[in-house]
N, C-alpha and C positions, 0 to 999 in steps of 0.2 A: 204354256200357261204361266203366269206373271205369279211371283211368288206373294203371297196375300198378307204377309207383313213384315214390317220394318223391326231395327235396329240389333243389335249383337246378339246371340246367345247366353244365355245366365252360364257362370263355370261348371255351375252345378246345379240343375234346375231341382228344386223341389217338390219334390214326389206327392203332390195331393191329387187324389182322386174325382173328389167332385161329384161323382154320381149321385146318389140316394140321398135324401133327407127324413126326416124322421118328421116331418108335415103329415098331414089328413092328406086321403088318394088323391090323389092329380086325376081332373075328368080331360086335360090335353097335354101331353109329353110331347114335346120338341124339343127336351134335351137327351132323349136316348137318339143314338143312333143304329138302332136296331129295325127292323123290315117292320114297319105299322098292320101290314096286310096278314100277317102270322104265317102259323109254317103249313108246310102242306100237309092234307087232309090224311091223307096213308100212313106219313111219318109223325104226324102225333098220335093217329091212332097206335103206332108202333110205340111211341114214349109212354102212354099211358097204358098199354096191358104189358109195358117192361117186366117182368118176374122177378118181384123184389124178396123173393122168399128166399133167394138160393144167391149165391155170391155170384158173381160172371166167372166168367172162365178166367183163371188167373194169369194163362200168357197171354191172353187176347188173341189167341189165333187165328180163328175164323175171322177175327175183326180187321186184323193186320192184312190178311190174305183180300179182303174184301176193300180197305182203304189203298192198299197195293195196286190191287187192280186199275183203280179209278183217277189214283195220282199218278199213275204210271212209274213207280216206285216201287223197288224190290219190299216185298213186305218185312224183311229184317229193317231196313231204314226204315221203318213206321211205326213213332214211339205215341201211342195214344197216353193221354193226358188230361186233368181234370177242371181243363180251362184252361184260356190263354196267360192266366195269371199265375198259374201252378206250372205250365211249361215253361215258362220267361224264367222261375223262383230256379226250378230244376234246371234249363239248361246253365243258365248264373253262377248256380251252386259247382254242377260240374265241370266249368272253365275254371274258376278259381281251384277246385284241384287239381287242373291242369297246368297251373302255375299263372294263369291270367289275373294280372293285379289291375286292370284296369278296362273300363269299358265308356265307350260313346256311342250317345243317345244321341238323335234330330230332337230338334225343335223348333217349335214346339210338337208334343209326340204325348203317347201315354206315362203316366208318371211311374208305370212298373216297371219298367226297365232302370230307370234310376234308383228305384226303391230296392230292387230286388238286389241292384249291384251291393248301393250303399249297405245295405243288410248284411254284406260279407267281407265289407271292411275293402270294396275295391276304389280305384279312387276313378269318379265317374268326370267327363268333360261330354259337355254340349257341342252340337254342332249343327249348321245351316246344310240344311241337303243341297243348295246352290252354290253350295261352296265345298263340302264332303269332309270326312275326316281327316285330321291329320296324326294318328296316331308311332309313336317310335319305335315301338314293341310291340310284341303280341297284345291286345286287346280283345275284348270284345265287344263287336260293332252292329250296333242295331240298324235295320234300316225297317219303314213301313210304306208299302205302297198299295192303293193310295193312303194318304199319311190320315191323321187326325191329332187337332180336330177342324184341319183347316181343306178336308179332300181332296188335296191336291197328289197328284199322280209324279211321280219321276219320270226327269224325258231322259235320253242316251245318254247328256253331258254328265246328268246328276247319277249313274247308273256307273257309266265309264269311272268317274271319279271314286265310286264307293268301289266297285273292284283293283283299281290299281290302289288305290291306301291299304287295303287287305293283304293284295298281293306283297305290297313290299314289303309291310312289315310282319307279315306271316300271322295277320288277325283272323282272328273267326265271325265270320258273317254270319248274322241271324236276319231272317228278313221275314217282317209279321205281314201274312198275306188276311187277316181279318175282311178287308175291305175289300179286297177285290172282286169278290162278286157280285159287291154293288157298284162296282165305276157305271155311271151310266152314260158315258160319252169317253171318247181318246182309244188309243190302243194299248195295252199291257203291254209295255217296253222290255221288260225282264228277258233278258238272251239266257238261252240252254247254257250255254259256256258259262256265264254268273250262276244261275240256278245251280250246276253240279256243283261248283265250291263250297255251296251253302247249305245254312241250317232253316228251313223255311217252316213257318205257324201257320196253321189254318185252324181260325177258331169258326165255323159253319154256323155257332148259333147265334150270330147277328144279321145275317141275312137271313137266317130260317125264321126270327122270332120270335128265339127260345132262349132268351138270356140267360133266364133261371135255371136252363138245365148246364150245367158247368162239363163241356167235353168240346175234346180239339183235338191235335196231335202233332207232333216234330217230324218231321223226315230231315234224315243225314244226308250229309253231303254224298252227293256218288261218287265222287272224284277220291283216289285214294291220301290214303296219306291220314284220314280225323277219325281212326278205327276204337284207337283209346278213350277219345271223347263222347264216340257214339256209343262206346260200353259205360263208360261211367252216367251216361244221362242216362242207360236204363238201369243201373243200381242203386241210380238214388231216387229212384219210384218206390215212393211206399207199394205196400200190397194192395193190390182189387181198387186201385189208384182212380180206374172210371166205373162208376156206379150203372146198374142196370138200364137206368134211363141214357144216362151216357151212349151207352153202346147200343141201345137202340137208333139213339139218333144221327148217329156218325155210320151207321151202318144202310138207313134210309137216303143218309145225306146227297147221292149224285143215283136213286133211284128215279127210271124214268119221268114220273110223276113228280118228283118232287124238282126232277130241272125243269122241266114244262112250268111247276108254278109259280119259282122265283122268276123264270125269263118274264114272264106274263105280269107278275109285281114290279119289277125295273119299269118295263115300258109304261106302267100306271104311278111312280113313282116320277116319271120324268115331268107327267101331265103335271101331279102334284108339286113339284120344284119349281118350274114352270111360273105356275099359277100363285106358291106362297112369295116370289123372288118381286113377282109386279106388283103386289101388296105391299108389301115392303119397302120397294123402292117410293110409290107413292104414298105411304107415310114419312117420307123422309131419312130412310135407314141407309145406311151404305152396307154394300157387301161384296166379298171377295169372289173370285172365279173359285170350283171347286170342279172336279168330277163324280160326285160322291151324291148323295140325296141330302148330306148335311154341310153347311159350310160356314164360316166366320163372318157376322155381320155385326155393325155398331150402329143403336141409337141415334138419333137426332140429336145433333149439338145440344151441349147445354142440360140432357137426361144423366143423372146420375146411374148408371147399372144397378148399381146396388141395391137401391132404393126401386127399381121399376121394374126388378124381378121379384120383388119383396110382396109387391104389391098384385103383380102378376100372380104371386105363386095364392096370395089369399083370396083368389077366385079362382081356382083350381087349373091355372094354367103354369107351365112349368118350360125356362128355356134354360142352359146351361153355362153358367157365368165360365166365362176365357181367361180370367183371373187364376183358376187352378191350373190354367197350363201356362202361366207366367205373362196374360196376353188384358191384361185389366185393360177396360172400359169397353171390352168385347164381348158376346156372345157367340156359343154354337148353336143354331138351331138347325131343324131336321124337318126336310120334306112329311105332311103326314094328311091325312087324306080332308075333303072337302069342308066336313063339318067340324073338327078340327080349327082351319084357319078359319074358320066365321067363329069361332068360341074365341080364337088369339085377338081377332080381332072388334068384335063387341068388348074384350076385357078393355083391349087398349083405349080404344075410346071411352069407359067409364074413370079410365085414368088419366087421361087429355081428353075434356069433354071439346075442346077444341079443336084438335085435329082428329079431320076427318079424311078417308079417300077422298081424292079430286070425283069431278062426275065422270072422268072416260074410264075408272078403275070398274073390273066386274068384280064382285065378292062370286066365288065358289060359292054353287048351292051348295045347301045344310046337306041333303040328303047321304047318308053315308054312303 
């Protein structure tokens, strides 16, 4: 897959987030990247009768025993966590007692891994996954597959490269697996031999559609040798660190039912890509290859972004400016179902009453 865009890396990219605004409701979000279709029906019944009178159990055992199983990971490497934000903060925190003064992020990528470094006084450098880290010393090295916010997936070369940079210089790989269970095309590249060295993320609630409920979890590397680091990421967990909802949902998380109805959301996810991608193109948008439901597309010549998200967003539609990942005059937007792109695009046309689809474009029916 062709890398979806040009020019250096920033030294140090600038950790803005970007998400939320403090607007009236959005009636179309195509800037989260989150499963449109929500989570399955069993495991939110399970988030919502969570028992929030009583704390969880404070080692997570049963939870550990039960993510253990399903990541095929000894349940001691299974450090549950209260979002992918709060594991990125905690693993960060405990490299830097491990004596790691430095750490490199992809980019463009989420801005918490640079924030969480910077926060600890590490000194952070950017890097092109088609080109890998070049770190001299121990660091700590992120990687995300597939990435955001451009979905683009790692093939061997970019995979090979990020293991032998680690390898030589005795870095600790982190590798945020968020996305993965929504590639909806290519193969997961990731070799067992990388995976054992590694410190892998799986935040489940964006492809479940639970943003709001904040749970994830770290597994240690298997490979020996990271036994210090993997104690000190669990003692710098505050207490009762994942909330009852938490643990409900990461414990439904690879319940029968609940893989049956993300598989079934991809394959309706793909219709919907699909379908917003030939819209787009015939309004005149360019956009990049992604594997992901969301990927990086720019305006027709001549649109200011700024100005035509501005405008978008005050008729309750909502795309997410690529400015905050250092990527200006781009957006990310997100597959998201039928009636949806017919609201994206009634807006746009009230905003260029001029362009229109050609006549061979079909609009998706309304119908949800």
């Amino acid at each position: 897959m062709n890398a979806p865009h040009a020019g250096r890396p920033p030294a140090a990219p600038a950790a803005v987030h970007g998400g939320t605004d403090d607007g009236p409701p959005v009636s179309f979000d195509f800037s989260t990247n989150a499963n449109p279709y929500g989570p399955p029906p069993g495991l939110w019944r399970a988030v919502r009768r969570a028992p929030r009178h009583a704390y969880p159990e404070p080692a997570y055992r049963a939870l550990r025993e039960t993510l253990g199983a399903a990541l095929q990971a000894d349940p001691s490497r299974v450090e549950p966590a209260a979002g992918g934000t709060e594991a990125i903060r905690r693993l960060t925190l405990a490299a830097r007692l491990h004596g790691v003064g430095e750490a490199w992020v992809p980019w463009p990528a989420f801005g918490e891994y640079a924030a969480a470094a910077e926060a600890l006084g590490l000194r952070v450098h950017a890097y092109a996954p088609t080109e890998g880290p070049r770190p001299r010393r121990a660091a700590l090295v992120w990687a995300c597959d597939p990435g955001s916010p451009d979905g683009r997936g790692l093939d061997e070369s970019d995979w090979a490269r990020l293991a032998d940079a680690c390898e030589t210089s005795g870095s600790v790989l982190a590798i945020d697996r968020a996305y993965a269970p929504l590639r909806l095309e290519g193969r997961d590249l990731l070799t067992p031999g990388i995976e054992a060295g590694a410190w892998l993320l799986h935040c489940p609630n964006k492809v479940l559609g639970l943003t709001g409920v904040r749970a994830a979890c770290l597994v240690a590397p298997s490979r020996p040798g990271r036994a210090g680091l993997a104690a000190a990421v669990r003692r710098c967990a505050p207490a009762w660190v994942l909330s009852a909802e938490g643990v409900a949902l990461l414990t439904h998380w690879h319940a029968p039912e609940s893989t049956r109805h993300v598989e079934e959301t991809r394959g309706r996810l793909r219709i919907d890509r699909a379908a917003l991608r030939v819209v787009l193109s015939d309004l005149g948008w360019t956009q990049d290859d992604s594997a992901t439901p969301f990927w990086l597309a720019r305006p027709p010549e001549g649109r200011d972004v700024s100005t035509l998200l501005a405008g978008l967003r005050r008729r309750g539609v909502k795309l997410r400016d690529a400015a905050s990942f250092g990527l200006p005059g781009r957006v990310r937007i997100a597959a998201q179902p039928p009636r949806a792109v017919a609201g994206l695009v009634d807006a746009l046309r009230r905003l260029e009453p001029a362009q229109r689809p050609s006549s061979s474009t079909v609009l998706p029916p309304t119908a949800p």
